[in-house]
C-alpha positions as CSV (number, residue, x, y, z in Angstrom):
1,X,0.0,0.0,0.0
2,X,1.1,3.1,-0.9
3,X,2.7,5.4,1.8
4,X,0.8,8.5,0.4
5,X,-2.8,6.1,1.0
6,X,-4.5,8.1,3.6
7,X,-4.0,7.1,7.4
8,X,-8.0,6.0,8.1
9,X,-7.1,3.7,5.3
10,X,-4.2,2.6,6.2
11,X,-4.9,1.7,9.7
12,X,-7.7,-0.5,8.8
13,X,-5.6,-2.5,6.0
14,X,-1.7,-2.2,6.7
15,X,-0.3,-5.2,8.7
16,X,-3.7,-7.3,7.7
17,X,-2.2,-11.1,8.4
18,X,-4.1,-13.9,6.4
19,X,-4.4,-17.3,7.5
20,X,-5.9,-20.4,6.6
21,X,-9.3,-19.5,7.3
22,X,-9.3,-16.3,5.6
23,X,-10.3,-14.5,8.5
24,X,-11.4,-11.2,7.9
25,X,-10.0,-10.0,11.3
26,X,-6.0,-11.0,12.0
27,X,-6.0,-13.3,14.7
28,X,-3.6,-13.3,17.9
29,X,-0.4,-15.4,18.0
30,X,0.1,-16.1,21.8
31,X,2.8,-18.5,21.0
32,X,6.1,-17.8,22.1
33,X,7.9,-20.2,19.7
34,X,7.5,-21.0,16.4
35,X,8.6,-24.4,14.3
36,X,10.7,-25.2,11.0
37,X,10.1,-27.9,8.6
38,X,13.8,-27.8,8.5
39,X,17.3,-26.8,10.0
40,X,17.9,-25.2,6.0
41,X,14.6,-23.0,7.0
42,X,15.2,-22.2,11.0
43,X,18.9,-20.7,9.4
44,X,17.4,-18.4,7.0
45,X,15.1,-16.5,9.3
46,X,18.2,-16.2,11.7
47,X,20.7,-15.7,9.1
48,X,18.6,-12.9,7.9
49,X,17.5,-14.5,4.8
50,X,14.0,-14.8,5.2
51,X,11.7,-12.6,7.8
52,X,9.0,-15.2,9.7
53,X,8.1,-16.0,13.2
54,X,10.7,-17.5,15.2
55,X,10.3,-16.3,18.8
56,X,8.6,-13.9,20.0
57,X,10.9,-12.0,22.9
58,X,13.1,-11.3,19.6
59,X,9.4,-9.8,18.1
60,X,9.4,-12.1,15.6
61,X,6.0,-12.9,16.2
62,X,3.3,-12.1,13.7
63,X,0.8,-10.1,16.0
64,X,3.8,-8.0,16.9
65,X,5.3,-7.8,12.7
66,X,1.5,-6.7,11.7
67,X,1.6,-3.9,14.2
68,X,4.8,-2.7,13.7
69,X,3.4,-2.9,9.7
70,X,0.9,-0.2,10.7
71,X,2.7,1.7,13.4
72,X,5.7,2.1,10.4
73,X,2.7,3.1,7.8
74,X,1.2,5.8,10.2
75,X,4.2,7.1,10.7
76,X,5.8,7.3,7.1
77,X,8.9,5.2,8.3
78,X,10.5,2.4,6.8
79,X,10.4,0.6,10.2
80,X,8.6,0.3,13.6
81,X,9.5,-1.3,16.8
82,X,7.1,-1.9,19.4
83,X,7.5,-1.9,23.0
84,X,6.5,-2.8,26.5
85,X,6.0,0.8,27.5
86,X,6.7,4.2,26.8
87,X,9.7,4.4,28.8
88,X,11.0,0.8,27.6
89,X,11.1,2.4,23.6
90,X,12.4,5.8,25.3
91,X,15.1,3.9,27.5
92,X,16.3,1.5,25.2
93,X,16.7,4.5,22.2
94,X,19.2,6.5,24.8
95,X,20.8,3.4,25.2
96,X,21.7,2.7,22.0
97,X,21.9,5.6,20.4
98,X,23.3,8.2,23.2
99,X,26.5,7.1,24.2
100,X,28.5,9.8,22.6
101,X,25.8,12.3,24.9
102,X,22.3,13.4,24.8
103,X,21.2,17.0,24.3
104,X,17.5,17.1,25.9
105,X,15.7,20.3,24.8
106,X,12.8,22.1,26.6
107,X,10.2,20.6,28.9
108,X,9.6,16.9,28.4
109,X,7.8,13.8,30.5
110,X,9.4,13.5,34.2
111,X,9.7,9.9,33.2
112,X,12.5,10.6,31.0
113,X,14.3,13.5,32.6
114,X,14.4,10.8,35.5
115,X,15.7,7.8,32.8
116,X,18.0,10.7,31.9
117,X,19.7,11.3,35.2
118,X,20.0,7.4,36.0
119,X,21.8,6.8,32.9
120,X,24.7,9.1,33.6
121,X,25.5,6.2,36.2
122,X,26.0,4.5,32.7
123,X,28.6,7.1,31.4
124,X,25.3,8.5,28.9
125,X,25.8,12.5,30.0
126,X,22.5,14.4,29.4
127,X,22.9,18.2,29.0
128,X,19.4,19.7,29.8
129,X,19.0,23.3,27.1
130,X,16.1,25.4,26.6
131,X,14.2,24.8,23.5
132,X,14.7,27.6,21.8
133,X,18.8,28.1,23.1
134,X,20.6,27.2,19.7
135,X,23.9,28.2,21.3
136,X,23.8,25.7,23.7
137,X,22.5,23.3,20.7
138,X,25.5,23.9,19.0
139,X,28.0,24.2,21.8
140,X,26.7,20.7,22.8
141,X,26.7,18.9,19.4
142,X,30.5,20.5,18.7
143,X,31.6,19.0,22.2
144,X,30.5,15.5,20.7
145,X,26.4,14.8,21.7
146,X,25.3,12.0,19.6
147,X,21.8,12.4,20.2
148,X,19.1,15.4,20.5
149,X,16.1,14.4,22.0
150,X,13.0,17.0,22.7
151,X,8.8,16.5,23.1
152,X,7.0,19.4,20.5
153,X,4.4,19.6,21.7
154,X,6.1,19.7,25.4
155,X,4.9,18.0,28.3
156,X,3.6,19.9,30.2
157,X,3.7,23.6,28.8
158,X,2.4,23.1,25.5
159,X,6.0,24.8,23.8
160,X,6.5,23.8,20.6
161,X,10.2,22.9,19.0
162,X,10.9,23.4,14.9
163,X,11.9,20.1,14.2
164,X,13.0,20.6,10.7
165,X,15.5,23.4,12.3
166,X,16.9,21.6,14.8
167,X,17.4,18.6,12.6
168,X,19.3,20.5,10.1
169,X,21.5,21.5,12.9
170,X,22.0,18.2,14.2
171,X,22.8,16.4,10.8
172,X,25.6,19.2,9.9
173,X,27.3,17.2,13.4
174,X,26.6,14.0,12.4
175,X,23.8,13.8,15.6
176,X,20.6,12.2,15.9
177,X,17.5,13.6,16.3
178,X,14.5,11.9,18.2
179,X,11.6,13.2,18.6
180,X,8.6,12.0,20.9
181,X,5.5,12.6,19.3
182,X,3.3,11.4,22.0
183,X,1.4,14.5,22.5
184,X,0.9,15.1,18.9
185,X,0.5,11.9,17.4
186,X,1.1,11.0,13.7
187,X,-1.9,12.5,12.7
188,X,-1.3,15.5,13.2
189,X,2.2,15.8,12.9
190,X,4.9,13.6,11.4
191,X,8.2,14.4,12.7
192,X,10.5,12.1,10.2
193,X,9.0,14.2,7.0
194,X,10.4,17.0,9.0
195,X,13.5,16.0,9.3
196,X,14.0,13.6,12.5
197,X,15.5,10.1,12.5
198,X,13.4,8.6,15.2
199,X,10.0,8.9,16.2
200,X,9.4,7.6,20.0
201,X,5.7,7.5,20.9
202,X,3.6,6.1,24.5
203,X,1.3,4.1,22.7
204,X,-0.3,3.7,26.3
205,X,-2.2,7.1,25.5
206,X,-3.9,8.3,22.2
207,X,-2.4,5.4,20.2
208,X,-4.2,2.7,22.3
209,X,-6.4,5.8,23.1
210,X,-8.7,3.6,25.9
211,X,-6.1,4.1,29.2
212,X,-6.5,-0.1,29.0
213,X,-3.1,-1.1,27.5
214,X,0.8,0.1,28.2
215,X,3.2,0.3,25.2
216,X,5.7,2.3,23.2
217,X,6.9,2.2,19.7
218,X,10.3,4.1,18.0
219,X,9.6,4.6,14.4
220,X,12.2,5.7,11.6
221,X,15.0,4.4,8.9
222,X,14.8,0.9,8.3
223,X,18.9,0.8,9.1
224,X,18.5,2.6,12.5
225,X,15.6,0.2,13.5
226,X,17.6,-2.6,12.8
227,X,20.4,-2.0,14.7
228,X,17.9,-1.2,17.9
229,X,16.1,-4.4,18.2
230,X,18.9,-6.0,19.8
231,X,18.9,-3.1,22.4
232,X,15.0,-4.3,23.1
233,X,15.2,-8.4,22.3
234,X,18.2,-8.1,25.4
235,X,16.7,-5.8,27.9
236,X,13.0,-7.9,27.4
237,X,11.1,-4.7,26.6
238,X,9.5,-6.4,23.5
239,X,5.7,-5.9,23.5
240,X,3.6,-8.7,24.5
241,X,1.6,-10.7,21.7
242,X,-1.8,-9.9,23.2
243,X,-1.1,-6.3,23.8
244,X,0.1,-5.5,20.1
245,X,-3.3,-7.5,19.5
246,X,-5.1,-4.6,21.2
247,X,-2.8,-2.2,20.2
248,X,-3.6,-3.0,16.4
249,X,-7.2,-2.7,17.0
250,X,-7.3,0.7,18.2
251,X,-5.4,2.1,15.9
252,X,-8.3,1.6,13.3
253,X,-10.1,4.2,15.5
254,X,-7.1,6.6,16.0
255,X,-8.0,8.9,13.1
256,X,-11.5,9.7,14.2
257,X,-10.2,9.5,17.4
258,X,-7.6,12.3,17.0
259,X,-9.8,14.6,15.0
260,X,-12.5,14.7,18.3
261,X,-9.8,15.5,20.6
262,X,-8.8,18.2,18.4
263,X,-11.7,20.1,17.8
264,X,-12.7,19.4,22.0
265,X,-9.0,20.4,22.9
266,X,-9.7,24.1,21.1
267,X,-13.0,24.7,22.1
268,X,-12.2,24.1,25.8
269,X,-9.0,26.1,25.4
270,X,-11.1,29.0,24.4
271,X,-13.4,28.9,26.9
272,X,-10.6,28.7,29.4
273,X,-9.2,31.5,28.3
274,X,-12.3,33.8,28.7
275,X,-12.7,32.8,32.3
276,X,-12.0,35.2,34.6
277,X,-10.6,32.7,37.6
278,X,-7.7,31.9,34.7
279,X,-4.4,32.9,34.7
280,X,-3.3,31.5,31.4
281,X,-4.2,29.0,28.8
282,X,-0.8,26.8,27.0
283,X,-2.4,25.4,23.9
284,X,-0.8,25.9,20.1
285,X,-3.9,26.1,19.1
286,X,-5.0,29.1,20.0
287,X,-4.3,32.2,17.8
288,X,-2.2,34.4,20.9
289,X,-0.3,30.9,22.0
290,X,3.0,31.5,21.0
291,X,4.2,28.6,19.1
292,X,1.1,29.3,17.1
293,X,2.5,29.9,13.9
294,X,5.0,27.4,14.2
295,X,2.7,24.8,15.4
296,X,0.4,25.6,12.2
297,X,3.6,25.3,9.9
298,X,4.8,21.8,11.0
299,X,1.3,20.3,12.1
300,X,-2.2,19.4,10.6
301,X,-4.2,19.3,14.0
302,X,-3.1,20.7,17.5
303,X,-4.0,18.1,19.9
304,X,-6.2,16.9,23.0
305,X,-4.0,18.3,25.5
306,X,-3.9,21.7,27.1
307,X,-2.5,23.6,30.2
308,X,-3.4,26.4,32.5
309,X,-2.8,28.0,35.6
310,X,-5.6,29.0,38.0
311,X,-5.8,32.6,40.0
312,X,-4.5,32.8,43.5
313,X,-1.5,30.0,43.5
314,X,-1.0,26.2,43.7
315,X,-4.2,25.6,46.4
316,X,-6.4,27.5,44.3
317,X,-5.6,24.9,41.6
318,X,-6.2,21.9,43.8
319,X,-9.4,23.7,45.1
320,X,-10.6,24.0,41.7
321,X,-9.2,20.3,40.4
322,X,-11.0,18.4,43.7
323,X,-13.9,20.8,42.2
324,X,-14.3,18.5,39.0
325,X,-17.4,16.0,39.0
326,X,-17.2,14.7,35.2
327,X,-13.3,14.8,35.0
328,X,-11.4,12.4,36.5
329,X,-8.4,12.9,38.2
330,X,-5.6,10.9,37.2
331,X,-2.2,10.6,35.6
332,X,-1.7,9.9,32.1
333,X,-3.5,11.2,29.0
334,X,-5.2,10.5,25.5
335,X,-8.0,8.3,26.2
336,X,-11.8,8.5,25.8
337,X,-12.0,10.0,29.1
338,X,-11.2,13.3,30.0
339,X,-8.1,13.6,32.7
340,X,-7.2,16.4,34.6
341,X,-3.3,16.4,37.2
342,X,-1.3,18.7,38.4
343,X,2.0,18.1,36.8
344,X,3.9,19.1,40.0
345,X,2.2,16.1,41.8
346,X,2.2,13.9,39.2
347,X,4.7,13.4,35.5
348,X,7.1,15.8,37.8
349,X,6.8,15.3,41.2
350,X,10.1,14.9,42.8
351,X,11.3,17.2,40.7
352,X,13.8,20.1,42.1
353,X,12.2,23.2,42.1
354,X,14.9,25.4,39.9
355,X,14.4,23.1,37.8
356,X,10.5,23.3,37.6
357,X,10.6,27.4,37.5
358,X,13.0,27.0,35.0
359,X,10.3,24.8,33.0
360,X,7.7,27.3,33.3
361,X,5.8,24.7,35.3
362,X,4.0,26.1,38.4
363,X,1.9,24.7,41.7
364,X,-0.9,26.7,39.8
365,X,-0.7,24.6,36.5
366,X,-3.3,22.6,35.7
367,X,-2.6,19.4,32.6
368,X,-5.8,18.4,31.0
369,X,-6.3,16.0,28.7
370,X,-9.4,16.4,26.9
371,X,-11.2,13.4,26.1
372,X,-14.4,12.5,23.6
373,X,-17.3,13.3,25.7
374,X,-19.6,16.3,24.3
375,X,-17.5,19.2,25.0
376,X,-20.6,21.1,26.6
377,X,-20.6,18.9,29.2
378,X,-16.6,19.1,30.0
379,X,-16.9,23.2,29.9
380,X,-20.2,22.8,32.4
381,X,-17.8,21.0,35.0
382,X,-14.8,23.5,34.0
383,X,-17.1,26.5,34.7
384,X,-18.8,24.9,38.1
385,X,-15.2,23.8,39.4
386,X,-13.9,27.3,38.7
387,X,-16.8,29.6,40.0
388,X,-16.4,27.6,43.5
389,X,-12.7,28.5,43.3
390,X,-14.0,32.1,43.0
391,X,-16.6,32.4,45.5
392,X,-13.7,31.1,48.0
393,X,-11.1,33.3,47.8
């Protein structure tokens, strides 16, 4: 199928497996092993000769191969690699591609800044920029940094990074670039065609988009992907059968999916921003947001999730987030459900508190993620939750 075929398309027919019965539905392979008719034939699959199941820790497992199919379609990539979790496919592409350093620009998930910091134990050095400081950019990639690795949209400010710049400064130094596209998504924005080399999604939000599965994937050139399964087959961070079974399903949805967030995301955003008890609304989608124009240049839609700070400090927020009767509070993001957290006691608790100021992330900052119910009924419990903030100040 052609990589131009349209994603709704695509995610319905790539990675189709048919077997004996014709089924019009792929079914799961739970096996772990797989057999040969011959010791000629077991040699050629792990000689490289001939791509089949053989065993599925390695992901050669057809559940897993039909997935990766699809995750490598929707993301215009020669190759896909799917993982345990998030952190497993952020992890294991530091690992193997960071050992000459890692440059990690602007605000991204406390998950990895903590990865980050652990790894140095490794010898992996991070060096922590701004997003928008190219002289440290350049500074770090002339001292040697192998690797740049940033979240645009950032978690959890909203701050958008030009990938296509950034990758052009990058290449000149022979570096990397990795992008994690978990806010965005590939439907609305597909890093490689901008320039990146990698693609690292948590398919555990909008890609499963149900908060009922965990997994990652890491997307890009088919040489790069090669050399970083053995990074996953030997750290067991290989996605398990039945989950890619899942996984695969709901990505037949992700489209639609995608395109309600979207159009919910923007019309909560504006009414947040009209509200008197708000501070400030960080979503790209807004016409005064800031990385605005940028946002429009390198992406198609602007996402489900959105930030603001509340009037009065960090216990107004929790007085106003404790507030909420339709949205739930929890970690994580991009399901059906909308989710609202504060990210100071949640992706970055723990965190040091230079390091959250420098961030731009505040007791007062609310993360929502805006899920698929009518969006009426999500701005009804915004406005209740906020007008009881107001009549106790």
């Amino acid at each position: 199928m052609s990589k131009s075929t349209h994603p709704a398309t695509q995610m319905i027919h790539v990675g189709a497996v048919p077997d004996a019965s014709s089924a019009a539905v792929a079914p799961l392979y739970d096996s772990t092993t797989f057999s040969f008719d011959s010791t000629a034939d077991l040699l050629d699959v792990v000689e490289g000769r001939t791509e089949a199941a053989f065993y599925t820790r390695y992901g050669m497992n057809p559940t897993i191969q039909s997935l990766e199919q699809r995750l490598a379609a929707l993301d215009k990539a020669d190759k896909a690699l799917a993982y345990a979790s998030g952190m497993a496919a952020i992890s294991s592409l530091c690992l193997a591609f960071g050992r000459g350093g890692i440059i990690c620009m602007g605000e991204i998930y406390g998950g990895t800044t903590g990865f980050l910091n652990q790894a140095a134990q490794l010898g992996i050095e991070t060096r922590f920029i701004a997003s928008k400081d190219k002289v440290a950019l350049e500074q770090g990639l002339s001292e040697g940094a192998s690797l740049v690795l940033f979240e645009t949209p950032a978690n959890p400010t909203l701050s958008v990074t030009d990938i296509a710049e950034v990758a052009e400064l990058a290449h000149q130094f022979d570096a990397l670039v990795a992008v994690d596209n978990t806010f965005a998504t590939p439907i609305n924005q597909l890093p490689l065609q901008l320039g990146a080399d990698l693609a690292v999604q948590s398919a555990t939000k909008y890609l499963g988009g149900h908060s009922d599965l965990t997994a990652g994937v890491v997307t890009g050139d088919g040489a790069l992907i090669t050399s970083l399964n053995p990074w996953r087959s030997s750290l067991g961070q290989t996605i398990a059968p039945e989950t890619a079974h899942k996984l695969k399903r709901s990505l037949i949805t992700l489209p639609l999916r995608v395109a309600q967030h979207n159009q919910n995301a923007l019309t909560v955003a504006e009414f947040l921003q009209q509200h008197a008890s708000v501070d400030q609304v960080f979503y790209p989608g807004l016409i005064t947001d800031p990385g605005h124009p940028l946002a429009k240049k390198q992406m198609s839609g602007f996402g489900g999730m959105l930030s603001f700070t509340v009037k009065g400090g960090g216990h107004k927020a929790r007085q106003m987030i404790d507030g909420l009767t339709l949205i739930k509070r929890a970690p994580s993001l991009g399901g059906a459900e909308s989710l609202a957290t504060q990210p100071v006691f949640t992706s970055h608790h723990g965190l040091p508190e230079a390091l959250l100021k420098k961030a731009g992330i505040s007791a007062s900052m609310i993360r929502l993620s805006v899920g698929l119910e009518q969006s009426d009924d999500l701005i009804e419990d915004l406005q209740q939750a906020l007008s009881n903030v107001a009549l106790h100040r």
